[in-house]
C-alpha positions in Angstrom: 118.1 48.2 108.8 116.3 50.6 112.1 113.7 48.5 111.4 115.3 45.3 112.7 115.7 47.2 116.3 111.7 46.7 116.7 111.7 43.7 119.1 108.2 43.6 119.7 109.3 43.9 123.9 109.0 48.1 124.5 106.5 50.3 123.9 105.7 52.1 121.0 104.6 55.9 119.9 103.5 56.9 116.7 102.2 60.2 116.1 102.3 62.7 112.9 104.9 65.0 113.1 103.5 68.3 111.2 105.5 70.8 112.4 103.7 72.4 115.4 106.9 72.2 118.3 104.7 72.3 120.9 102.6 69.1 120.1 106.0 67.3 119.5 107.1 68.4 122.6 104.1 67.1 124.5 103.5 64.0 122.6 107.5 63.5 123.5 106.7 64.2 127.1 103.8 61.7 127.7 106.1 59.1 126.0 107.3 56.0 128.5 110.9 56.7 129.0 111.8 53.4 127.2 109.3 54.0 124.5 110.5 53.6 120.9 109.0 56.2 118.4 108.2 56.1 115.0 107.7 59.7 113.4 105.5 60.0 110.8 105.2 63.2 108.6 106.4 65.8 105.8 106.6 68.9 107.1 109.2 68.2 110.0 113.1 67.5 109.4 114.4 65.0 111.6 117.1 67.7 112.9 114.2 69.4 114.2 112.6 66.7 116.2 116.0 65.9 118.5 115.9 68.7 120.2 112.7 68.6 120.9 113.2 65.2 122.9 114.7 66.4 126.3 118.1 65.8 128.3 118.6 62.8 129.8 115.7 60.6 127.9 116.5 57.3 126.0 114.9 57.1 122.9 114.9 54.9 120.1 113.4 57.3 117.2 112.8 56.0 114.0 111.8 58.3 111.6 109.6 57.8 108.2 109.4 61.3 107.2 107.9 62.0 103.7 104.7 59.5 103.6 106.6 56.7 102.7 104.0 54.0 102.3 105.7 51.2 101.3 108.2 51.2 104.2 105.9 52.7 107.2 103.7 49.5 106.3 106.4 47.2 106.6 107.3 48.7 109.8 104.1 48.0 110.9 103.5 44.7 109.8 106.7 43.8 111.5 105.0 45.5 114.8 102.1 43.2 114.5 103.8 40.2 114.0 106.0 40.8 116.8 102.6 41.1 119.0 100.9 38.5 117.7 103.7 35.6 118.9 102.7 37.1 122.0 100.3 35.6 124.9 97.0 37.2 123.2 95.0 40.3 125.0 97.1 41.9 127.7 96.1 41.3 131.3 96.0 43.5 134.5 99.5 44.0 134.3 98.6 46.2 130.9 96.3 48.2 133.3 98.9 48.0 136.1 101.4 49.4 133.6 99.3 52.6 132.4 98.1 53.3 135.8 101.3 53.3 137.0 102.4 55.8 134.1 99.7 58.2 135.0 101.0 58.4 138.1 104.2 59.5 137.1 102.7 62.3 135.3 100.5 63.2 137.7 100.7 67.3 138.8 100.4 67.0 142.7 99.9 70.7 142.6 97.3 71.4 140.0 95.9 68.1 139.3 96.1 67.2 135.0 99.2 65.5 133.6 102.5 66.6 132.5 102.6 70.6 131.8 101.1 73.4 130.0 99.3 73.3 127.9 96.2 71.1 129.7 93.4 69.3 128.3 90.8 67.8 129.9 91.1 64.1 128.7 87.7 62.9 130.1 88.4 59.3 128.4 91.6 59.1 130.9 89.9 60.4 134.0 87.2 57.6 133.1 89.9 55.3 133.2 91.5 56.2 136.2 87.8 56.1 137.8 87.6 52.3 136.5 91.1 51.4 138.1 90.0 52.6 141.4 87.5 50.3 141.4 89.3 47.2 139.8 91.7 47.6 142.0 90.6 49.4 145.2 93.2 51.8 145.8 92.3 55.3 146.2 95.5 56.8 144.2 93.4 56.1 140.9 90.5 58.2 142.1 91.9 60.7 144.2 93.6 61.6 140.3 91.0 62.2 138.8 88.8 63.8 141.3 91.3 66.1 141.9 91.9 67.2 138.3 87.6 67.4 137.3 87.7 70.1 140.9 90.6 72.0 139.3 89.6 72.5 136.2 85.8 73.1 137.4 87.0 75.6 140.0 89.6 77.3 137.1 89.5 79.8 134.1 88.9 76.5 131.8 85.3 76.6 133.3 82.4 79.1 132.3 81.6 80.4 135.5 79.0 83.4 133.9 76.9 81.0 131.4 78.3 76.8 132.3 79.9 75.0 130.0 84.1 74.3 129.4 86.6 76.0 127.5 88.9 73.6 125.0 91.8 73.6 127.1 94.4 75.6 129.5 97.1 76.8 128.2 99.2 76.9 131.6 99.6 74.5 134.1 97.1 76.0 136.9 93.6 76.0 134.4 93.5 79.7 134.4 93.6 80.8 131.0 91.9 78.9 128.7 91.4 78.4 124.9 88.0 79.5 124.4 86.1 77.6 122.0 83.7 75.4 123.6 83.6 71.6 121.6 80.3 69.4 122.1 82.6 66.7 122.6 84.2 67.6 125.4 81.1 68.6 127.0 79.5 65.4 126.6 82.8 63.1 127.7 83.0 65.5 131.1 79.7 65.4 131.8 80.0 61.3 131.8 83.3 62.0 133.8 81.9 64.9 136.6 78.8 62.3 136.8 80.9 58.6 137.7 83.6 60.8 139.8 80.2 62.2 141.7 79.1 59.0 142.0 82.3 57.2 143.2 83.5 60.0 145.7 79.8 60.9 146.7 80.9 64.5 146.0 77.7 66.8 145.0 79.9 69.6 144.1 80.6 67.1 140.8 77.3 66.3 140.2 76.3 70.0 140.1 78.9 70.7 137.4 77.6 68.6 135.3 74.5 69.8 135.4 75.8 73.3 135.1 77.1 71.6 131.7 74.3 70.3 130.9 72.3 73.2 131.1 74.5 74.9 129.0 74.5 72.7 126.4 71.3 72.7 126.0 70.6 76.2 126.1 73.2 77.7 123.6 73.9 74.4 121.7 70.7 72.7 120.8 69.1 73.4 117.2 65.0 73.8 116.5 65.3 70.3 115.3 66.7 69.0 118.3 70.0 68.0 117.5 73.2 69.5 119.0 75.6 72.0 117.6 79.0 71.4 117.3 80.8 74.3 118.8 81.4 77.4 119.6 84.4 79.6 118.5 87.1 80.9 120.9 86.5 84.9 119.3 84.1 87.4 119.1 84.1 91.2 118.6 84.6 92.9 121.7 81.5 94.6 123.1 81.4 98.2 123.1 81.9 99.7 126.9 82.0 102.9 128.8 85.8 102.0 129.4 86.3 100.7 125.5 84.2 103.4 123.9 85.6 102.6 120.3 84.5 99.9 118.5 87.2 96.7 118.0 87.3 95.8 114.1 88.6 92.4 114.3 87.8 89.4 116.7 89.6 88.8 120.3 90.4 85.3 121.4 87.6 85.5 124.9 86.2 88.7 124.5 82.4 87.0 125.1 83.5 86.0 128.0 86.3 88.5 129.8 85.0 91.2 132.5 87.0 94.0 133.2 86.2 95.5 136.9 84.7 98.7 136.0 82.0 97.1 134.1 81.4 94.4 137.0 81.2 97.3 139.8 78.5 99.3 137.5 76.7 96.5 137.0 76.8 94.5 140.2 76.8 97.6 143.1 77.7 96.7 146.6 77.9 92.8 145.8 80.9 93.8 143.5 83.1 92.7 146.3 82.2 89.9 147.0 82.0 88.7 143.5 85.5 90.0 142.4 86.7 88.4 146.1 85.0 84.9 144.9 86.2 85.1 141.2 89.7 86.5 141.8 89.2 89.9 139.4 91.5 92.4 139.7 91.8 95.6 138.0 95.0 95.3 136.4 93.4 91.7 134.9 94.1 88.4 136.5 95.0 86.6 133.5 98.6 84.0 134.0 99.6 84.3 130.0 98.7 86.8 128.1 101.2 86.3 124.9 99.0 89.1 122.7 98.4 91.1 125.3 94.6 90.9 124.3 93.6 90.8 128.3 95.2 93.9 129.7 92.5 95.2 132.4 90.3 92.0 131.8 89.6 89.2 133.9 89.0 85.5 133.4 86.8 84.1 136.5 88.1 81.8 138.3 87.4 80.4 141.5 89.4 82.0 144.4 88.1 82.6 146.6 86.3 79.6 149.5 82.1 81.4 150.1 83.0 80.4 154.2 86.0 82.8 153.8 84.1 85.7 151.9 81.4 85.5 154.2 83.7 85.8 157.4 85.3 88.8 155.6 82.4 90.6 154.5 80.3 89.3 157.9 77.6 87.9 156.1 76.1 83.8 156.1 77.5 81.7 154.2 73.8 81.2 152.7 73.4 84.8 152.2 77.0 85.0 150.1 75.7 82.2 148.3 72.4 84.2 146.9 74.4 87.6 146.2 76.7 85.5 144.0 74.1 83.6 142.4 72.2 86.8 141.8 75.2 88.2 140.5 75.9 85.6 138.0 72.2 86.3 136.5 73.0 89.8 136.2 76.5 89.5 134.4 75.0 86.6 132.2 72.2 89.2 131.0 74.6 91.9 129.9 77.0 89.0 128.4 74.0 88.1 126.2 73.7 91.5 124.9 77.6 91.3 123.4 78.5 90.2 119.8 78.5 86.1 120.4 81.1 84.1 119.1 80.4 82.1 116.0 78.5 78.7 115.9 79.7 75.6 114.1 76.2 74.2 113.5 76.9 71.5 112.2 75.0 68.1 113.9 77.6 65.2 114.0 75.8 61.8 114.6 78.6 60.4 116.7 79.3 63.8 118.8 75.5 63.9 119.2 75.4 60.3 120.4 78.3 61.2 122.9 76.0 63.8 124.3 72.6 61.9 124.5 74.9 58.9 126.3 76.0 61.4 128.5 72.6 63.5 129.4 70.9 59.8 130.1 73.5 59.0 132.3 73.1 62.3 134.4 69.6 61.6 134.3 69.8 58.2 135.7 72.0 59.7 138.4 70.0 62.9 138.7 66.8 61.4 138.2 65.3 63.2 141.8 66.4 66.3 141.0 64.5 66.9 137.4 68.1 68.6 136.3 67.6 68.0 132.8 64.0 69.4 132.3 62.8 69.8 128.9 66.2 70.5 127.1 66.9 66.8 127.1 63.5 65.9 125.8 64.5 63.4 122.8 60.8 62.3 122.3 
Protein backbone atom coordinates (compact mmCIF):
# COMPACT_ATOMS: atom_id res chain seq x y z
CA UNK A 1 0.00 0.00 0.00
CA UNK A 2 1.90 3.87 -0.98
CA UNK A 3 0.11 4.77 1.79
CA UNK A 4 2.13 2.85 4.39
CA UNK A 5 5.37 4.95 3.10
CA UNK A 6 3.73 8.08 5.07
CA UNK A 7 5.93 7.95 8.26
CA UNK A 8 4.70 11.03 9.65
CA UNK A 9 8.87 12.19 9.78
CA UNK A 10 9.14 14.40 6.10
CA UNK A 11 7.31 16.99 4.86
CA UNK A 12 4.40 17.01 3.06
CA UNK A 13 2.84 18.84 -0.25
CA UNK A 14 -0.53 18.65 -1.38
CA UNK A 15 -1.76 20.69 -3.98
CA UNK A 16 -4.58 20.16 -6.94
CA UNK A 17 -3.19 19.15 -9.94
CA UNK A 18 -5.63 20.63 -12.82
CA UNK A 19 -3.62 20.60 -15.58
CA UNK A 20 -1.95 24.05 -15.82
CA UNK A 21 2.18 22.80 -16.32
CA UNK A 22 3.30 25.80 -15.16
CA UNK A 23 1.60 25.82 -11.62
CA UNK A 24 2.88 22.13 -11.24
CA UNK A 25 6.09 23.10 -12.19
CA UNK A 26 6.26 25.84 -9.59
CA UNK A 27 4.44 24.20 -6.78
CA UNK A 28 7.19 21.27 -7.59
CA UNK A 29 9.89 23.80 -7.40
CA UNK A 30 8.99 25.41 -3.93
CA UNK A 31 8.80 21.75 -2.68
CA UNK A 32 11.64 20.73 0.19
CA UNK A 33 13.84 18.41 -1.63
CA UNK A 34 12.76 15.59 0.73
CA UNK A 35 9.18 16.48 0.60
CA UNK A 36 6.63 13.72 -0.14
CA UNK A 37 3.69 14.84 -2.37
CA UNK A 38 0.34 13.86 -2.57
CA UNK A 39 -1.43 14.92 -5.97
CA UNK A 40 -4.79 15.63 -5.98
CA UNK A 41 -6.92 16.06 -9.20
CA UNK A 42 -8.84 14.85 -12.46
CA UNK A 43 -7.60 16.53 -15.14
CA UNK A 44 -3.80 15.53 -14.91
CA UNK A 45 -2.44 11.87 -15.76
CA UNK A 46 0.15 10.90 -13.62
CA UNK A 47 2.64 10.42 -16.79
CA UNK A 48 2.26 14.00 -17.08
CA UNK A 49 3.29 15.13 -13.63
CA UNK A 50 6.99 13.17 -13.72
CA UNK A 51 8.38 15.17 -16.03
CA UNK A 52 7.34 17.95 -14.63
CA UNK A 53 9.41 17.13 -11.30
CA UNK A 54 13.06 18.01 -12.35
CA UNK A 55 16.48 16.00 -12.64
CA UNK A 56 18.15 15.06 -9.86
CA UNK A 57 15.12 15.63 -7.16
CA UNK A 58 13.92 12.80 -4.69
CA UNK A 59 10.47 12.61 -4.53
CA UNK A 60 8.11 10.34 -2.97
CA UNK A 61 4.81 11.22 -5.17
CA UNK A 62 1.73 9.68 -4.33
CA UNK A 63 -0.89 10.25 -6.52
CA UNK A 64 -4.95 10.31 -5.89
CA UNK A 65 -6.00 11.28 -9.19
CA UNK A 66 -9.79 11.18 -9.89
CA UNK A 67 -11.41 12.66 -6.50
CA UNK A 68 -11.18 9.64 -4.79
CA UNK A 69 -12.70 10.44 -1.44
CA UNK A 70 -12.72 7.47 0.33
CA UNK A 71 -8.93 6.92 -0.04
CA UNK A 72 -7.49 10.66 -0.02
CA UNK A 73 -9.36 10.72 3.54
CA UNK A 74 -7.65 7.79 4.67
CA UNK A 75 -4.48 9.20 3.55
CA UNK A 76 -5.09 11.94 5.52
CA UNK A 77 -6.21 10.58 8.65
CA UNK A 78 -3.10 8.47 8.60
CA UNK A 79 -1.16 12.08 8.27
CA UNK A 80 -2.86 13.30 11.32
CA UNK A 81 -2.33 10.48 13.31
CA UNK A 82 1.16 10.33 12.51
CA UNK A 83 1.37 14.13 13.82
CA UNK A 84 -0.49 13.84 16.59
CA UNK A 85 2.02 11.04 18.45
CA UNK A 86 4.12 13.84 18.01
CA UNK A 87 5.50 16.43 20.75
CA UNK A 88 2.39 18.93 20.13
CA UNK A 89 2.86 22.62 18.34
CA UNK A 90 6.23 22.84 16.61
CA UNK A 91 8.84 25.06 18.23
CA UNK A 92 11.50 27.45 16.80
CA UNK A 93 13.07 24.87 15.01
CA UNK A 94 9.65 24.86 12.75
CA UNK A 95 10.52 28.53 12.16
CA UNK A 96 14.22 27.67 11.88
CA UNK A 97 13.33 25.12 9.27
CA UNK A 98 11.14 27.54 6.89
CA UNK A 99 13.46 30.32 7.29
CA UNK A 100 16.11 28.34 6.37
CA UNK A 101 14.09 27.13 3.15
CA UNK A 102 13.41 30.61 2.05
CA UNK A 103 16.79 31.13 1.98
CA UNK A 104 17.46 28.61 -0.39
CA UNK A 105 15.11 30.02 -2.73
CA UNK A 106 16.02 33.25 -2.32
CA UNK A 107 17.06 35.22 -5.95
CA UNK A 108 20.25 37.16 -4.87
CA UNK A 109 19.85 38.96 -8.12
CA UNK A 110 16.25 40.15 -8.29
CA UNK A 111 15.03 39.59 -4.90
CA UNK A 112 11.44 37.10 -4.92
CA UNK A 113 11.75 33.26 -4.68
CA UNK A 114 12.40 30.66 -7.10
CA UNK A 115 11.81 31.82 -10.95
CA UNK A 116 9.40 33.28 -13.26
CA UNK A 117 6.70 33.71 -12.89
CA UNK A 118 6.81 36.09 -9.44
CA UNK A 119 4.22 36.98 -7.00
CA UNK A 120 4.38 39.21 -4.49
CA UNK A 121 3.54 36.90 -1.37
CA UNK A 122 3.10 39.71 1.20
CA UNK A 123 2.08 36.94 3.92
CA UNK A 124 5.83 35.44 3.42
CA UNK A 125 7.65 38.78 3.38
CA UNK A 126 5.63 39.43 6.70
CA UNK A 127 7.10 36.47 7.88
CA UNK A 128 10.48 36.85 7.07
CA UNK A 129 10.10 40.50 8.76
CA UNK A 130 8.89 38.61 12.08
CA UNK A 131 12.00 36.19 11.95
CA UNK A 132 14.29 39.03 11.82
CA UNK A 133 13.13 40.13 14.86
CA UNK A 134 12.73 36.74 16.72
CA UNK A 135 15.85 35.97 15.87
CA UNK A 136 18.02 39.03 15.15
CA UNK A 137 19.74 38.23 12.20
CA UNK A 138 19.58 40.50 9.31
CA UNK A 139 19.39 37.68 6.44
CA UNK A 140 15.46 37.50 7.32
CA UNK A 141 15.02 41.20 6.66
CA UNK A 142 17.50 42.06 4.22
CA UNK A 143 14.99 39.30 2.03
CA UNK A 144 12.30 40.86 2.21
CA UNK A 145 13.34 44.41 1.91
CA UNK A 146 15.07 43.66 -0.96
CA UNK A 147 12.23 41.93 -2.83
CA UNK A 148 9.25 44.93 -1.59
CA UNK A 149 12.37 47.58 -3.51
CA UNK A 150 12.39 45.31 -6.54
CA UNK A 151 9.11 44.91 -7.18
CA UNK A 152 8.29 48.67 -6.16
CA UNK A 153 11.07 49.92 -8.42
CA UNK A 154 9.78 47.20 -11.49
CA UNK A 155 7.08 46.91 -14.21
CA UNK A 156 4.79 45.03 -11.43
CA UNK A 157 4.38 48.62 -9.97
CA UNK A 158 2.01 51.40 -11.41
CA UNK A 159 4.38 54.04 -11.72
CA UNK A 160 1.63 56.61 -13.86
CA UNK A 161 -1.50 56.16 -11.32
CA UNK A 162 0.04 53.69 -7.82
CA UNK A 163 -1.15 50.69 -7.12
CA UNK A 164 0.50 46.81 -8.06
CA UNK A 165 -0.03 44.66 -10.94
CA UNK A 166 -0.97 40.74 -9.92
CA UNK A 167 2.30 39.35 -10.60
CA UNK A 168 5.60 39.21 -12.97
CA UNK A 169 5.81 36.96 -15.24
CA UNK A 170 9.73 36.92 -15.47
CA UNK A 171 12.21 36.75 -13.00
CA UNK A 172 13.34 40.62 -12.99
CA UNK A 173 9.47 42.33 -12.13
CA UNK A 174 9.35 43.83 -15.50
CA UNK A 175 6.34 42.63 -17.23
CA UNK A 176 3.54 42.14 -15.21
CA UNK A 177 0.03 40.60 -15.25
CA UNK A 178 -2.08 43.51 -15.20
CA UNK A 179 -5.01 43.14 -13.20
CA UNK A 180 -4.83 44.94 -9.99
CA UNK A 181 -6.46 42.52 -6.83
CA UNK A 182 -7.65 44.51 -3.50
CA UNK A 183 -6.00 41.81 -1.84
CA UNK A 184 -2.78 42.21 -2.67
CA UNK A 185 -2.95 45.79 -2.23
CA UNK A 186 -4.00 45.63 1.17
CA UNK A 187 -1.35 42.59 2.31
CA UNK A 188 1.62 44.96 0.65
CA UNK A 189 0.63 47.87 2.00
CA UNK A 190 0.80 45.99 5.69
CA UNK A 191 4.20 44.55 4.20
CA UNK A 192 5.83 48.19 2.56
CA UNK A 193 4.61 49.64 6.14
CA UNK A 194 6.49 46.94 8.88
CA UNK A 195 9.60 46.63 6.31
CA UNK A 196 9.53 50.81 6.55
CA UNK A 197 9.26 50.51 9.97
CA UNK A 198 12.00 47.84 10.69
CA UNK A 199 14.71 49.10 8.11
CA UNK A 200 13.66 52.87 8.82
CA UNK A 201 13.54 53.13 4.92
CA UNK A 202 11.08 56.13 3.79
CA UNK A 203 11.25 55.08 0.35
CA UNK A 204 8.78 52.01 1.81
CA UNK A 205 6.65 53.96 3.59
CA UNK A 206 5.97 56.19 0.52
CA UNK A 207 4.91 53.23 -1.53
CA UNK A 208 2.50 52.45 0.53
CA UNK A 209 1.00 55.38 0.49
CA UNK A 210 1.32 55.62 -3.18
CA UNK A 211 -0.98 52.36 -2.70
CA UNK A 212 -2.96 53.71 -0.63
CA UNK A 213 -3.85 56.49 -2.58
CA UNK A 214 -4.64 54.47 -5.34
CA UNK A 215 -6.85 52.39 -3.74
CA UNK A 216 -8.80 54.71 -2.65
CA UNK A 217 -9.13 56.74 -5.59
CA UNK A 218 -10.07 54.14 -8.31
CA UNK A 219 -11.31 51.37 -5.89
CA UNK A 220 -13.61 52.86 -3.36
CA UNK A 221 -17.58 52.75 -4.11
CA UNK A 222 -20.15 55.81 -3.09
CA UNK A 223 -20.99 53.63 -0.23
CA UNK A 224 -17.68 53.34 1.02
CA UNK A 225 -16.74 50.00 0.60
CA UNK A 226 -13.88 48.73 -1.63
CA UNK A 227 -13.95 47.19 -5.09
CA UNK A 228 -12.47 44.10 -5.77
CA UNK A 229 -10.45 44.57 -8.83
CA UNK A 230 -9.45 45.73 -11.75
CA UNK A 231 -9.04 43.65 -14.99
CA UNK A 232 -5.57 43.12 -16.71
CA UNK A 233 -7.37 44.44 -20.45
CA UNK A 234 -8.87 47.30 -21.96
CA UNK A 235 -9.31 48.56 -25.56
CA UNK A 236 -6.46 50.32 -26.69
CA UNK A 237 -6.82 54.11 -26.92
CA UNK A 238 -6.92 55.58 -30.22
CA UNK A 239 -3.40 57.49 -31.03
CA UNK A 240 -1.78 59.61 -33.72
CA UNK A 241 0.60 56.48 -34.09
CA UNK A 242 -2.48 53.84 -33.77
CA UNK A 243 -4.95 55.82 -35.80
CA UNK A 244 -7.38 52.67 -36.20
CA UNK A 245 -9.46 51.68 -33.68
CA UNK A 246 -8.50 48.02 -31.83
CA UNK A 247 -11.83 45.78 -31.69
CA UNK A 248 -10.85 43.51 -28.94
CA UNK A 249 -9.08 44.07 -25.57
CA UNK A 250 -5.09 44.06 -24.98
CA UNK A 251 -3.67 42.46 -21.85
CA UNK A 252 -1.98 46.40 -20.40
CA UNK A 253 -3.12 48.65 -22.96
CA UNK A 254 -4.41 51.30 -19.93
CA UNK A 255 -1.40 51.31 -18.84
CA UNK A 256 1.54 50.87 -21.84
CA UNK A 257 3.24 54.26 -23.34
CA UNK A 258 4.74 54.14 -26.51
CA UNK A 259 7.47 57.13 -27.00
CA UNK A 260 5.88 59.14 -29.50
CA UNK A 261 2.90 59.73 -27.43
CA UNK A 262 5.26 60.48 -24.20
CA UNK A 263 7.45 63.11 -26.33
CA UNK A 264 4.08 64.94 -27.59
CA UNK A 265 2.83 65.06 -24.51
CA UNK A 266 5.72 65.70 -22.08
CA UNK A 267 8.18 68.22 -24.47
CA UNK A 268 11.73 68.73 -23.28
CA UNK A 269 11.18 66.70 -19.98
CA UNK A 270 10.61 63.68 -22.35
CA UNK A 271 14.22 62.78 -21.67
CA UNK A 272 14.48 62.69 -18.63
CA UNK A 273 11.32 60.76 -18.10
CA UNK A 274 12.07 57.99 -20.65
CA UNK A 275 15.87 58.05 -18.98
CA UNK A 276 14.09 57.46 -15.44
CA UNK A 277 11.44 54.94 -16.66
CA UNK A 278 13.71 52.99 -19.05
CA UNK A 279 11.31 53.62 -22.48
CA UNK A 280 12.57 52.93 -25.54
CA UNK A 281 11.18 53.17 -28.91
CA UNK A 282 11.37 49.81 -30.06
CA UNK A 283 9.39 48.96 -26.39
CA UNK A 284 11.25 47.83 -23.31
CA UNK A 285 9.12 44.94 -22.56
CA UNK A 286 11.40 41.37 -21.34
CA UNK A 287 8.43 38.77 -22.70
CA UNK A 288 6.25 39.66 -24.97
CA UNK A 289 4.73 35.97 -26.02
CA UNK A 290 1.67 37.81 -28.18
CA UNK A 291 3.54 40.27 -29.34
CA UNK A 292 0.83 42.76 -28.02
CA UNK A 293 3.81 45.38 -26.81
CA UNK A 294 5.73 45.98 -29.96
CA UNK A 295 6.71 49.87 -29.78
CA UNK A 296 5.11 50.10 -26.13
CA UNK A 297 6.67 50.51 -22.93
CA UNK A 298 6.05 49.26 -19.44
CA UNK A 299 7.74 51.87 -16.85
CA UNK A 300 9.95 50.75 -14.86
CA UNK A 301 12.48 52.22 -12.76
CA UNK A 302 15.96 52.63 -14.37
CA UNK A 303 17.16 54.91 -14.15
CA UNK A 304 18.83 56.50 -10.17
CA UNK A 305 17.23 60.83 -10.22
CA UNK A 306 21.26 61.59 -8.92
CA UNK A 307 22.36 59.98 -12.28
CA UNK A 308 19.71 61.78 -14.52
CA UNK A 309 20.43 64.89 -12.98
CA UNK A 310 24.27 64.62 -13.52
CA UNK A 311 23.48 63.76 -17.14
CA UNK A 312 20.99 66.27 -17.94
CA UNK A 313 22.97 68.96 -15.46
CA UNK A 314 20.14 69.73 -13.54
CA UNK A 315 19.46 69.36 -9.24
CA UNK A 316 18.51 66.51 -8.15
CA UNK A 317 15.46 68.47 -6.64
CA UNK A 318 14.68 69.98 -9.86
CA UNK A 319 14.64 66.24 -11.67
CA UNK A 320 12.50 65.38 -9.02
CA UNK A 321 9.63 68.09 -9.90
CA UNK A 322 9.93 67.52 -13.83
CA UNK A 323 9.17 63.89 -13.09
CA UNK A 324 6.54 64.46 -10.78
CA UNK A 325 5.05 66.95 -13.17
CA UNK A 326 5.31 64.57 -15.73
CA UNK A 327 3.60 61.83 -14.02
CA UNK A 328 0.48 64.28 -13.57
CA UNK A 329 0.52 64.93 -17.12
CA UNK A 330 0.69 61.25 -18.48
CA UNK A 331 -1.91 60.18 -15.63
CA UNK A 332 -4.40 62.91 -17.22
CA UNK A 333 -4.20 61.59 -20.76
CA UNK A 334 -4.30 57.83 -19.19
CA UNK A 335 -7.69 58.79 -17.70
CA UNK A 336 -9.00 59.88 -20.98
CA UNK A 337 -8.41 55.97 -22.45
CA UNK A 338 -11.01 53.14 -22.37
CA UNK A 339 -10.43 51.82 -18.54
CA UNK A 340 -10.24 48.28 -17.86
CA UNK A 341 -13.25 46.66 -16.32
CA UNK A 342 -14.10 46.78 -12.58
CA UNK A 343 -15.08 43.77 -10.44
CA UNK A 344 -17.26 45.68 -8.01
CA UNK A 345 -18.02 43.43 -5.99
CA UNK A 346 -17.39 44.43 -1.95
CA UNK A 347 -15.88 41.24 -0.20
CA UNK A 348 -16.22 41.56 3.67
CA UNK A 349 -12.94 39.75 4.38
CA UNK A 350 -10.89 41.54 1.34
CA UNK A 351 -12.43 44.73 2.67
CA UNK A 352 -11.33 43.97 6.28
CA UNK A 353 -7.75 43.20 4.79
CA UNK A 354 -7.73 46.64 3.50
CA UNK A 355 -9.22 48.72 6.49
CA UNK A 356 -6.43 46.56 8.77
CA UNK A 357 -3.99 47.67 6.46
CA UNK A 358 -4.99 51.58 5.92
CA UNK A 359 -5.10 51.81 10.00
CA UNK A 360 -1.92 50.44 10.26
CA UNK A 361 -0.37 53.10 7.74
CA UNK A 362 -2.16 55.48 9.61
CA UNK A 363 -0.77 54.69 12.87
CA UNK A 364 2.66 54.79 11.26
CA UNK A 365 1.80 57.73 9.06
CA UNK A 366 -0.11 59.47 11.52
CA UNK A 367 2.21 63.08 10.97
CA UNK A 368 1.97 63.04 7.66
CA UNK A 369 -2.15 63.10 7.09
CA UNK A 370 -1.35 60.40 4.03
CA UNK A 371 -4.61 59.01 4.14
CA UNK A 372 -6.86 62.12 4.12
CA UNK A 373 -10.37 61.66 3.58
CA UNK A 374 -10.33 58.45 1.33
CA UNK A 375 -9.86 56.37 4.54
CA UNK A 376 -12.69 58.12 6.36
CA UNK A 377 -14.72 54.99 7.70
CA UNK A 378 -16.93 57.24 9.95
Amino acid sequence: DAWRRIDGQRPLVIFEAVGVPGMIEQAMRMAPKDARILVVGACMQEDRIHPMLGIGRELSIQFVLGYQPDEFARALRAIAEGQAAGDGVPGGEALDRTRQQFERMFDRRWGGFGGQPKFPRPSELLFLLREAVRTGQDEPRDMAVKTLRAMALGGMRDHIGGGFHRYSVDGQWRVPHFEKMLYDQAQLVLAYVEAAQLAADPFLLQVAEDTLQYVARDLRSPEGGFYSAEDADSLPAVTATAPAAVARKVEGAFYVFGTDEVRRVLGDAAPAFEQRYGLRPEGNALADPHGEFTALNIPYTAASISDIAQATGQTPAQVGEQLLDARRRLFDVRAQRPRPERDDKILTAWNGLMLGAAARAARVMAASGALGAGFDVR
